[in-house]
C-alpha positions as CSV (number, residue, x, y, z in Angstrom):
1,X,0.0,0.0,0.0
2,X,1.2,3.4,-1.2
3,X,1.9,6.0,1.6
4,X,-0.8,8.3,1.9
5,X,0.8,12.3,1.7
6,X,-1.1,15.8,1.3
7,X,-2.3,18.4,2.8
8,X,-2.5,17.6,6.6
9,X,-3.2,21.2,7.7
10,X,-4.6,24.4,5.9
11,X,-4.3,28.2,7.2
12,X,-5.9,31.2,5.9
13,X,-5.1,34.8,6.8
14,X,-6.3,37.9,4.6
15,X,-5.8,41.3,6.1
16,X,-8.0,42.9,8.1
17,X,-9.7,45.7,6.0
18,X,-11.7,45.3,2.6
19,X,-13.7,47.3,1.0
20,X,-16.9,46.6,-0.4
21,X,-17.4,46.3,-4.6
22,X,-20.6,48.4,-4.6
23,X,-19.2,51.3,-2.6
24,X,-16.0,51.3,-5.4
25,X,-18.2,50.8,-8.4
26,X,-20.3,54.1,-7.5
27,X,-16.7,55.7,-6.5
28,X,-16.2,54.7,-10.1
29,X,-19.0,56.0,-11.8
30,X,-19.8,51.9,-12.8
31,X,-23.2,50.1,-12.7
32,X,-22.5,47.9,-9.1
33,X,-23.5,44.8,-10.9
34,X,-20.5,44.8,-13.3
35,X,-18.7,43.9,-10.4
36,X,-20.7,42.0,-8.0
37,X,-22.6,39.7,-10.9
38,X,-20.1,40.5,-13.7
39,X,-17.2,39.5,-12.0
40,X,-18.8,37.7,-9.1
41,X,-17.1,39.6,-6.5
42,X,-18.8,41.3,-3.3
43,X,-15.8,42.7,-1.4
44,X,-12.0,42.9,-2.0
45,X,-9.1,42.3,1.2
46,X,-6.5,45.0,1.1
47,X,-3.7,45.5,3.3
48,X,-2.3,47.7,5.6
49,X,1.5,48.8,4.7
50,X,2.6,46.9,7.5
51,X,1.0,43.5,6.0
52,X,3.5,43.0,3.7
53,X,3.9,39.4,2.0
54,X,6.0,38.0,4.6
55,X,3.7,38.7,7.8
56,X,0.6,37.7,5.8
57,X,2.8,34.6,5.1
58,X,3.7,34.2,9.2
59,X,-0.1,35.2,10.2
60,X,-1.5,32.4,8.2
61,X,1.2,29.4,9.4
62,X,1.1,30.4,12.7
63,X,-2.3,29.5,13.2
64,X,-1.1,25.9,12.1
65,X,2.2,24.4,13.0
66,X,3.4,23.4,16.7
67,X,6.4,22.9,18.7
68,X,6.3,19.6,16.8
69,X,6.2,20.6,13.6
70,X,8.5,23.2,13.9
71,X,11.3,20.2,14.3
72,X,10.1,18.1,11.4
73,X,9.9,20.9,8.9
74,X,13.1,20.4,6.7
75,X,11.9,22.6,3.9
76,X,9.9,26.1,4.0
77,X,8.9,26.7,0.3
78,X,7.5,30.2,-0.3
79,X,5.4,31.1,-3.3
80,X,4.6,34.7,-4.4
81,X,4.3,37.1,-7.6
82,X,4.6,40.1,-5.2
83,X,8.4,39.7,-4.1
84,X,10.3,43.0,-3.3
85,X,14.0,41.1,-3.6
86,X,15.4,39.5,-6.4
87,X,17.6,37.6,-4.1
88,X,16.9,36.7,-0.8
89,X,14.0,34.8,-0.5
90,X,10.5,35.4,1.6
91,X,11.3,32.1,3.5
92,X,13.7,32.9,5.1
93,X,11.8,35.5,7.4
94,X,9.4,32.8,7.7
95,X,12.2,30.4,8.5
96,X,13.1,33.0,11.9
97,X,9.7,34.6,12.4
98,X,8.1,30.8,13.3
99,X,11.3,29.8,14.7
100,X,11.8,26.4,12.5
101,X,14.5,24.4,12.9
102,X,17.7,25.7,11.6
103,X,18.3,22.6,9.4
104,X,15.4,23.0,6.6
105,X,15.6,24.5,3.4
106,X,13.9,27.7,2.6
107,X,13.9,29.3,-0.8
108,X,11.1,31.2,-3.0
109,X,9.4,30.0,-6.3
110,X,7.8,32.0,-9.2
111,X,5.6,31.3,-11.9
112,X,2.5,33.5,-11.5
113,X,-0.5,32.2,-9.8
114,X,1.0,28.7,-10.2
115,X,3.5,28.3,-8.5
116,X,1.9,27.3,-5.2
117,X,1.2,24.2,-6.8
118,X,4.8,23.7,-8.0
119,X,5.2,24.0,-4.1
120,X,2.6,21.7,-3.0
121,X,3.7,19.4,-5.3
122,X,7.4,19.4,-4.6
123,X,6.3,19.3,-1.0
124,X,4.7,16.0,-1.4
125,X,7.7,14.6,-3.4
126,X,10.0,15.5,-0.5
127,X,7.8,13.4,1.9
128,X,7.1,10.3,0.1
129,X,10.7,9.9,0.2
130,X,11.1,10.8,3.8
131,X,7.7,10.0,5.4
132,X,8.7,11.4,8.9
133,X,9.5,14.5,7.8
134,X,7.3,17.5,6.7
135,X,7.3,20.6,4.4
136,X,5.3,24.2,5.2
137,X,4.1,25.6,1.7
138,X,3.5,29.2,2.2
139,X,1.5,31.5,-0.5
140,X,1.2,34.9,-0.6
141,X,0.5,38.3,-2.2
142,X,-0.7,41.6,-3.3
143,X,-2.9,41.9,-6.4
144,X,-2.7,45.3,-7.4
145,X,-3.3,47.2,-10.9
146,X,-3.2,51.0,-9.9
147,X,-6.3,52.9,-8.8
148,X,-9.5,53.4,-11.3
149,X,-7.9,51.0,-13.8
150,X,-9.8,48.3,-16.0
151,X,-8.3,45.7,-13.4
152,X,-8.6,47.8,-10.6
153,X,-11.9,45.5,-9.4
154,X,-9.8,42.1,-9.6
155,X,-7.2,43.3,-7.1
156,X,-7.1,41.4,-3.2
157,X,-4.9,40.4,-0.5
158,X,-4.2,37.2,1.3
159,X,-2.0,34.6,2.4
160,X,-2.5,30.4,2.7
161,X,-0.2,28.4,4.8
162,X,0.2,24.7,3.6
163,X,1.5,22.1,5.7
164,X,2.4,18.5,3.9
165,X,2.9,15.3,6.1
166,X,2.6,11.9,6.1
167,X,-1.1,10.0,6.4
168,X,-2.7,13.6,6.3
169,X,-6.0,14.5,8.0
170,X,-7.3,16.5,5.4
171,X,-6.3,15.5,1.7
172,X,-4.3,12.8,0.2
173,X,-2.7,14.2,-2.9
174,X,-2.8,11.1,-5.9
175,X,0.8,11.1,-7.6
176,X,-1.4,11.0,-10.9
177,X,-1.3,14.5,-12.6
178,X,-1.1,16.6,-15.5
179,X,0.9,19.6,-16.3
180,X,0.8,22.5,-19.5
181,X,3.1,25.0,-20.4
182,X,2.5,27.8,-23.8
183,X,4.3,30.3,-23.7
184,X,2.1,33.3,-24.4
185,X,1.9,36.9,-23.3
186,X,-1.6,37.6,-21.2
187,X,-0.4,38.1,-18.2
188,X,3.0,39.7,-17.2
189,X,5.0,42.2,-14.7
190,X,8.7,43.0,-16.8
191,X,11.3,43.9,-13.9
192,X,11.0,47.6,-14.9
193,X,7.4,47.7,-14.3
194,X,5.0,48.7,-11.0
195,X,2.1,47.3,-12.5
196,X,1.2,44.4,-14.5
197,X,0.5,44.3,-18.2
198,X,-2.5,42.0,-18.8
199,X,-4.5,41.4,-22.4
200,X,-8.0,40.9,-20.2
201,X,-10.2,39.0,-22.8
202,X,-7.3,37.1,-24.1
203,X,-6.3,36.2,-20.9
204,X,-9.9,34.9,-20.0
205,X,-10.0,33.0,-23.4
206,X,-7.0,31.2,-22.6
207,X,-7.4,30.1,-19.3
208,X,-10.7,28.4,-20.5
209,X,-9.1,27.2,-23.3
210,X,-5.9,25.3,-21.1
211,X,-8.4,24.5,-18.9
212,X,-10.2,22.1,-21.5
213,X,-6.7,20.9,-22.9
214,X,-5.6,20.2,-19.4
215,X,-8.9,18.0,-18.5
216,X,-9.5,16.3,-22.1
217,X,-5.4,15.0,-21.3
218,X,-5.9,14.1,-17.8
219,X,-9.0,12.0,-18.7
220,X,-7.1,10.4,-21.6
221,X,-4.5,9.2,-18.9
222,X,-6.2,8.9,-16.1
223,X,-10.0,8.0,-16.7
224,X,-10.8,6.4,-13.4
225,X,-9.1,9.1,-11.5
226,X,-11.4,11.4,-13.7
227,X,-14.7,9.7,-13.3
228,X,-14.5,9.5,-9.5
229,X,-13.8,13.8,-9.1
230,X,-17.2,14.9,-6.9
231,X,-15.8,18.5,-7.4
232,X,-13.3,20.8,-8.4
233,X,-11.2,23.8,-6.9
234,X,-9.9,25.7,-9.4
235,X,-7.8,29.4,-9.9
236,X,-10.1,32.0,-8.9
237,X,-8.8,35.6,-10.0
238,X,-12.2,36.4,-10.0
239,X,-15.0,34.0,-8.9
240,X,-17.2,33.9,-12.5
241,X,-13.5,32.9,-14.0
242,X,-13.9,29.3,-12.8
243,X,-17.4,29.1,-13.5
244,X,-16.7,30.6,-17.1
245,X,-14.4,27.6,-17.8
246,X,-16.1,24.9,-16.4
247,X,-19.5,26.1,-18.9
248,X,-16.8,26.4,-22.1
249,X,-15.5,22.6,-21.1
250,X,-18.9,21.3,-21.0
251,X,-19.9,23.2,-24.3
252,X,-16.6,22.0,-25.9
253,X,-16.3,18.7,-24.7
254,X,-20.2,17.6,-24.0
255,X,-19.4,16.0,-20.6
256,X,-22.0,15.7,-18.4
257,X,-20.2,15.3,-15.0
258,X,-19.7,19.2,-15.5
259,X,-23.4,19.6,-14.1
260,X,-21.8,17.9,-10.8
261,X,-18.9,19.7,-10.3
262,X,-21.1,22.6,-11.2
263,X,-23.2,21.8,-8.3
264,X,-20.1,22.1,-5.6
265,X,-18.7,25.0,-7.2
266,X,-20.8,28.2,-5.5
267,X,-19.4,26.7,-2.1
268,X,-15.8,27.2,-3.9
269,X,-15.8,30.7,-4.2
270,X,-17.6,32.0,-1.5
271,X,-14.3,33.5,0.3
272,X,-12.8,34.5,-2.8
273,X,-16.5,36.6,-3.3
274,X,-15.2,38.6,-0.3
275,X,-11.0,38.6,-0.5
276,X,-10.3,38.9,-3.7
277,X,-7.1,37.9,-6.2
278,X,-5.0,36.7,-3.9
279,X,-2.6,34.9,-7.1
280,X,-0.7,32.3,-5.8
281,X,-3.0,31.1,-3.3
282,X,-6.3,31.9,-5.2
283,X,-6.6,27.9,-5.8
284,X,-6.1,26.9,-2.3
285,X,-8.3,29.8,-0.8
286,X,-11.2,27.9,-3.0
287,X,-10.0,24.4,-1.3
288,X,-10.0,26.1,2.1
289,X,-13.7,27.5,0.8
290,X,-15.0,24.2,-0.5
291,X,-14.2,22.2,2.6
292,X,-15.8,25.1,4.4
293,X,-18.9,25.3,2.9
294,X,-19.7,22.6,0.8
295,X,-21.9,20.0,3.2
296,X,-22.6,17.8,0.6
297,X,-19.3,16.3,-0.1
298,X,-17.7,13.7,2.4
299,X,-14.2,11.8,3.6
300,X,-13.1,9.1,0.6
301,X,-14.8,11.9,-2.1
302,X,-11.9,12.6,-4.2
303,X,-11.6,16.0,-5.8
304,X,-10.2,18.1,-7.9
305,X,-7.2,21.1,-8.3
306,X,-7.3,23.3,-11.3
307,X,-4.1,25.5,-10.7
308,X,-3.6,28.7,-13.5
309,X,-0.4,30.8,-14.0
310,X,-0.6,33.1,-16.4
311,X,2.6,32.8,-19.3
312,X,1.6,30.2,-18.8
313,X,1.0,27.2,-17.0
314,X,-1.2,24.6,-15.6
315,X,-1.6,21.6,-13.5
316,X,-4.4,19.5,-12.5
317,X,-3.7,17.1,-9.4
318,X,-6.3,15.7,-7.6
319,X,-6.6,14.2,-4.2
320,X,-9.2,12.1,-1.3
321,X,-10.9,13.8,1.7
322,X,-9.8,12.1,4.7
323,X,-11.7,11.6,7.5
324,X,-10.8,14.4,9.6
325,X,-11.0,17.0,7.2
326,X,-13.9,18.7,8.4
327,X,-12.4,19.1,11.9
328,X,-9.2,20.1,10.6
329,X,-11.1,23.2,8.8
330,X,-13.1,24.2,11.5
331,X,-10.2,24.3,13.8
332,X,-8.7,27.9,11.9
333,X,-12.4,29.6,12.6
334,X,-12.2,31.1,9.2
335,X,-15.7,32.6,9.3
336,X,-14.9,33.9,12.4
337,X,-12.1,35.6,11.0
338,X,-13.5,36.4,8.4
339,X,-16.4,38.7,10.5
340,X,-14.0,40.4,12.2
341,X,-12.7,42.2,9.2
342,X,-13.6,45.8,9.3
343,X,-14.6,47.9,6.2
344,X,-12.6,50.5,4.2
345,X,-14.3,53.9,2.8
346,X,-13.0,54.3,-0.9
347,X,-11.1,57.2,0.6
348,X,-9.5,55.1,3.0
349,X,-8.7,52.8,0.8
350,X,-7.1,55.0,-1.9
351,X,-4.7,56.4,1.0
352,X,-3.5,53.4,2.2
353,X,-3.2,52.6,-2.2
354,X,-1.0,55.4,-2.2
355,X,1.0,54.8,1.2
356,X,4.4,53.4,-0.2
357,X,7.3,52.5,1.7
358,X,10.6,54.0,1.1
359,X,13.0,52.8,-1.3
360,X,15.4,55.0,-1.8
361,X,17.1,55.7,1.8
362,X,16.6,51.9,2.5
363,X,15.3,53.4,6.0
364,X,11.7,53.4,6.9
365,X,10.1,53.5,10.6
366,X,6.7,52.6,10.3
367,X,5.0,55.2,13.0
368,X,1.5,54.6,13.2
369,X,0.0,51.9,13.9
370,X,-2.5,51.0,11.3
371,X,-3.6,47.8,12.2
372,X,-5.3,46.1,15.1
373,X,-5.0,42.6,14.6
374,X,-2.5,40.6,16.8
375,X,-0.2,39.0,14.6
376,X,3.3,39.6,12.9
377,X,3.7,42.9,10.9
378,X,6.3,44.5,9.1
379,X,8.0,46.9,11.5
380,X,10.7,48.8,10.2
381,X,13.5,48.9,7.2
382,X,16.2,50.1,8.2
383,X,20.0,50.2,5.8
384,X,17.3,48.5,3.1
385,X,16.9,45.4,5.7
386,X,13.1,44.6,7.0
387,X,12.1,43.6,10.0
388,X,9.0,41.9,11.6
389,X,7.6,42.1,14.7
390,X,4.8,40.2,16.6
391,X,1.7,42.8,17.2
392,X,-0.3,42.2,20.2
393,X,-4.1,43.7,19.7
């Protein structure tokens, strides 16, 4: 019997304001519904400047791992698109900030809003050879696109913490996959740019379109692992995305198990209705949604990841609920978090846009405190060097 390894612990933690899509549609001068039906999004997480990557990162493992894990961690694998260092890698604040054992590797991985998968996935490599160990996946990032831009509505903020074990008590990923890669140009950030430069309806056609090459392969190697998915996860940058592609799969490939997965899918994206684009860990913030909210599905269900990077590639993995799952989800209280969130005006909102931190002096004090959650924040730079700090409420 093959070792069972996954996902044996999930985190979620997206920052404490947002600000609602009605309120920035009027702001905007646009019809409310473009956002809310149109996109399918009902609020959007944005961060304080002191939530950076790295304490979103911390805020969402922390909830997780013990004084156990933290000695059978050997590898801390950080996935982002909103990096601020070419070099040194996000991990290695996580490494310090959770206090991991000093013998794990930490390093950073990039391929848009994939490359949490290409974590996940080297995660669960790492333990099947070395059962007893364990590996913490961390996603995180900023969406942004500048303020009143086309894209300004598909911006968010968040971070998901994934930690990969042995006999896992919430999903056993199958070693059966299959990944894509096309180079194309709908999606991309040059070195010399802020902002991303995205070709919208290309980039919607395309998704759908990998989305159906990815599935018609993955049932042409794997047809039992295909029959058996009760549902699917899949890359929300906004929620209609996912829907959009399952309807043009069905359409372009007639199969009726779509209707099912179709049936699971609202429970997918209902935190992603009220975070946002959260890139790299859009995917897994639909997993953590789906196990949430979704009381039809059960332990031995398998299901389904559909993971998207734009550039571009794809993956689709797919895995069996254990038994535990549904305690293992409830234990992080996400809609608990989630209610204590308070709400942005669209002038607050376009002032902390607009707060930047310094990059010229490589010194910046952060002097007010902005936020009230307790967790780790981003205290200081000082000599271009940043520094975290835990923040009691």
């Amino acid at each position: 019997m093959k070792q069972l390894v996954g996902i044996d612990k999930i985190g979620v933690y997206v920052p404490e304001r947002y600000i609602e899509m009605k309120d920035l549609a009027i702001a905007r001068d646009i019809d409310p519904d473009k956002f809310r039906l149109g996109l399918g999004q009902d609020q959007m997480a944005f961060p304080t400047i002191e939530q950076d990557i790295v304490a979103m990162g911390a805020n969402a493992a922390f909830q997780i791992i013990d004084d156990e894990d933290r000695q059978l961690i050997d590898q801390v694998i950080f996935a982002t698109e909103s990096s601020f260092d070419f070099s040194k890698a996000a991990a290695t604040y996580i490494h310090e900030l959770l206090d991991i054992q000093p013998f794990a590797k930490s390093y950073e991985m990039k391929q848009a809003c994939y490359s949490g998968t290409a974590g996940l996935q080297a995660a669960c490599d790492y333990v099947r050879l070395r059962p007893e160990r364990k590996v913490l996946v961390i996603t995180s990032d900023i969406a942004r696109y500048g303020l009143n831009t086309p894209a300004e509505a598909t911006q968010g903020a968040g971070a998901i913490a994934l930690l990969v074990s042995a006999n896992p008590r919430i999903l056993a990923i199958h070693e059966e996959s299959v990944a894509y890669t096309t180079n194309d140009y709908d999606f991309w950030r040059p070195s010399y740019s802020d902002v991303a430069l995205v070709d919208g309806k290309y980039s919607a056609w395309l998704y759908q379109d990998v989305f159906k090459t990815v599935m018609d392969e993955f049932e042409s190697r794997y047809s039992d692992r295909f029959n058996a998915l009760k549902a699917l996860a899949l890359h929300l940058p906004f929620t209609r995305m996912g829907e959009k592609a399952l309807k043009y799969y069905q359409e372009n490939s007639g199969k009726e198990v779509v209707n099912e997965w179709l049936d699971h899918y609202s429970s997918s994206t209902q935190l992603s209705r009220r975070v946002g684009n959260i890139y790299t860990g859009s995917l897994y913030l639909g997993l953590a949604s789906l196990l949430q909210y979704d009381e039809t599905l059960a332990p031995k269900d398998d299901i389904g990841l559909f993971s998207y990077g734009s550039g571009a590639v794809a993956e689709i993995l797919t895995g069996t609920l254990q038994s535990d799952y549904k305690k293992m989800i409830d234990a992080i209280g996400i809609d608990q978090r989630m209610d204590q969130r308070r709400p942005y005006t669209v002038a607050e909102y376009e002032a902390a846009f607009n707060q930047t931190l310094s990059q010229e002096d490589g010194i910046h004090k952060i002097e007010n405190e902005n936020t009230t959650q307790e967790g780790f924040v981003l205290d200081k730079i000082d000599e271009h060097r940043r520094y975290h700090r835990h923040h009691s409420s």
